[in-house]
C-alpha positions as CSV (number, residue, x, y, z in Angstrom):
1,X,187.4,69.8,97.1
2,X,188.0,71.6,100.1
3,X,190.3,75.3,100.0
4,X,191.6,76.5,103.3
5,X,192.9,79.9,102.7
6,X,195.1,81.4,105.8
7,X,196.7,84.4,105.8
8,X,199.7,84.6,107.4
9,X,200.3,85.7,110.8
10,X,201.2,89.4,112.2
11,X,204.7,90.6,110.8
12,X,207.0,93.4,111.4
13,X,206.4,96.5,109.8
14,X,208.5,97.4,106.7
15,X,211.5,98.7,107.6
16,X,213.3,101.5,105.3
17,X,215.3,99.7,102.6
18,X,213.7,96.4,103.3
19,X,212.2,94.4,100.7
20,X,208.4,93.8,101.5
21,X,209.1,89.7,100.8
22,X,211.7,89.8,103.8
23,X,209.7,91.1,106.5
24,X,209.2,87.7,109.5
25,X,206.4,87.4,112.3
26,X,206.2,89.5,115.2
27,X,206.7,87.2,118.4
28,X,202.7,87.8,118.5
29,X,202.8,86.4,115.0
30,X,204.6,83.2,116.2
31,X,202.1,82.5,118.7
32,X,199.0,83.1,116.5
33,X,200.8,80.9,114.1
34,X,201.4,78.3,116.6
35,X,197.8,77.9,117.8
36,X,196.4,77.9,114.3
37,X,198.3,75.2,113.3
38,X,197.6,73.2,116.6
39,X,193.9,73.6,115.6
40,X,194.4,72.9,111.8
41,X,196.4,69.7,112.3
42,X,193.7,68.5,114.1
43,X,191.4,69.0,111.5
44,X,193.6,68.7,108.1
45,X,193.1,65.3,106.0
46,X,196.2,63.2,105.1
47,X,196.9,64.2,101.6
48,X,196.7,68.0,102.3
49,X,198.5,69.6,99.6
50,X,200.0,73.1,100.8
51,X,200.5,76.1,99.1
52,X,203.0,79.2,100.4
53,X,203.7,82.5,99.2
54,X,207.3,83.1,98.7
55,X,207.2,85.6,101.9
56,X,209.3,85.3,104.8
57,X,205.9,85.6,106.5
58,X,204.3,83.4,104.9
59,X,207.2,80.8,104.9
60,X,207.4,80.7,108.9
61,X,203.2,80.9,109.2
62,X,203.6,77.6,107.3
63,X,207.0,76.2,108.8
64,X,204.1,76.5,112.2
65,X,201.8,73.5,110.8
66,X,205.4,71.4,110.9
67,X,204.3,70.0,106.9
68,X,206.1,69.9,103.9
69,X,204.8,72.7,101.4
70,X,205.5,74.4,98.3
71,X,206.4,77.6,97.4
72,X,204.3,79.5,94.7
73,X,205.7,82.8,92.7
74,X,202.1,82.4,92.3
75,X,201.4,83.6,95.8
76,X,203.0,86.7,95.8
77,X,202.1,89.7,97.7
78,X,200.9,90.8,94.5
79,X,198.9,88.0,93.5
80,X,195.2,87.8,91.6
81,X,192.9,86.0,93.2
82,X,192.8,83.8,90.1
83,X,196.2,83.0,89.7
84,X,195.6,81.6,93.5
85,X,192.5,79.8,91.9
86,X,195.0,78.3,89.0
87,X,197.7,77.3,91.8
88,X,195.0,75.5,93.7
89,X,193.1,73.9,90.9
90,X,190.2,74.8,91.7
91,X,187.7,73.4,92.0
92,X,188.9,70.1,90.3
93,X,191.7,69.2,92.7
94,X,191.6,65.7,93.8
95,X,193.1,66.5,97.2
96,X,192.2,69.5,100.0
97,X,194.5,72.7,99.0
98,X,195.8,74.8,101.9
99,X,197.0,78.4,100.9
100,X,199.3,80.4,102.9
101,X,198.9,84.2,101.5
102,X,198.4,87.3,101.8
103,X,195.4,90.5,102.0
104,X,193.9,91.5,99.8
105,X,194.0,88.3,97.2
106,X,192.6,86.2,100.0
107,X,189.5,88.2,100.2
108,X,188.9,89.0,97.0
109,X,188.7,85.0,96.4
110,X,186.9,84.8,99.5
111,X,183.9,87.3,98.2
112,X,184.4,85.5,94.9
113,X,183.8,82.1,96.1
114,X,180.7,83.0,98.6
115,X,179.2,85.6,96.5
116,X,180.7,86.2,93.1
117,X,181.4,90.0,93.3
118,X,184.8,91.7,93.1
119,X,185.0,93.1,96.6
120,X,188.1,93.0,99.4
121,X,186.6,91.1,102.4
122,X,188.5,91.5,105.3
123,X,190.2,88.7,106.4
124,X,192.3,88.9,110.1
125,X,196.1,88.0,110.2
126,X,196.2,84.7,111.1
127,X,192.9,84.0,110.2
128,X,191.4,80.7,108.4
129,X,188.8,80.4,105.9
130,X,187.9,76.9,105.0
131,X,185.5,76.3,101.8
132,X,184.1,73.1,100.1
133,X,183.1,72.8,96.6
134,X,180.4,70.2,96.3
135,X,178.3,68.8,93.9
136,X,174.4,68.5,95.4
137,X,171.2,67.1,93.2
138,X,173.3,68.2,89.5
139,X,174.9,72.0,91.1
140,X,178.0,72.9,92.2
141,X,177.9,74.4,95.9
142,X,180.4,76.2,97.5
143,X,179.9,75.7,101.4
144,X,181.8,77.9,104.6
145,X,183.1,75.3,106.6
146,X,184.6,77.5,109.1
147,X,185.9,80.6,109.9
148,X,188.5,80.9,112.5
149,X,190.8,83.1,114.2
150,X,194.4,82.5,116.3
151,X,192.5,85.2,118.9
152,X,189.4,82.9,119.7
153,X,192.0,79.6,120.0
């Protein structure tokens, strides 16, 4: 199975009386998510399923890759890096999952994933992480396929 976890692009600041879920992309957010979907949808397979948190953010990072998704509660701001695990089915999902989330849940599955401690690794705005889950001689492998940010498009 193959996770791609990418956290949505730069957004506006909160504003005073403004709900954290309603905040949008920065025109510099548009354009990071722009090239990142130009270079995932030339990588993506077919039957991609894609997961987006409920964020205004989020929602236009994903509307970028041009794809039907679905939203996820799940996905939240707020999230645990397991309930992201759950929403993904992990690592027993038939199809490649593509996450659209937020800091610091996508970090904390990231360190989870590569090295099974409970730490906040960074991850850029904009920013993909792409993981397999592979089965090699009887053990399950999780493998870094890439790393990639809208800066170095």
């Amino acid at each position: 199975m193959d996770l791609i976890l990418w956290r949505h692009a730069e957004a506006h600041l909160l504003k005073e009386g403004q709900s954290d879920l309603d905040r949008g992309l920065t025109p510099k957010g548009e354009r990071q998510a722009a090239r990142m979907a130009d270079w995932l949808s030339q990588r993506l397979a077919q039957g991609t399923k894609v997961l987006v948190s409920p964020a205004l953010r989020c929602q236009q990072t994903a509307k970028a890759l041009g794809k039907n998704f679905k939203t996820l509660d799940a996905l939240a701001p707020d999230a645990s890096g397991d309930a992201l695990l759950k929403a993904a089915r992990w690592p027993e999902s038939p199809d490649p999952v593509l996450v659209i989330g937020h800091q610091p849940t996508l970090g904390l599955v990231a360190a989870h994933l590569l090295a099974e401690v409970p730490q906040e690794w960074a991850i850029k705005k904009g920013a993909v992480w792409w993981f397999r889950h592979r089965d090699r001689d009887g053990y399950a492998q999780v493998v870094l396929q890439a790393v990639q940010s809208p800066d170095c498009l």
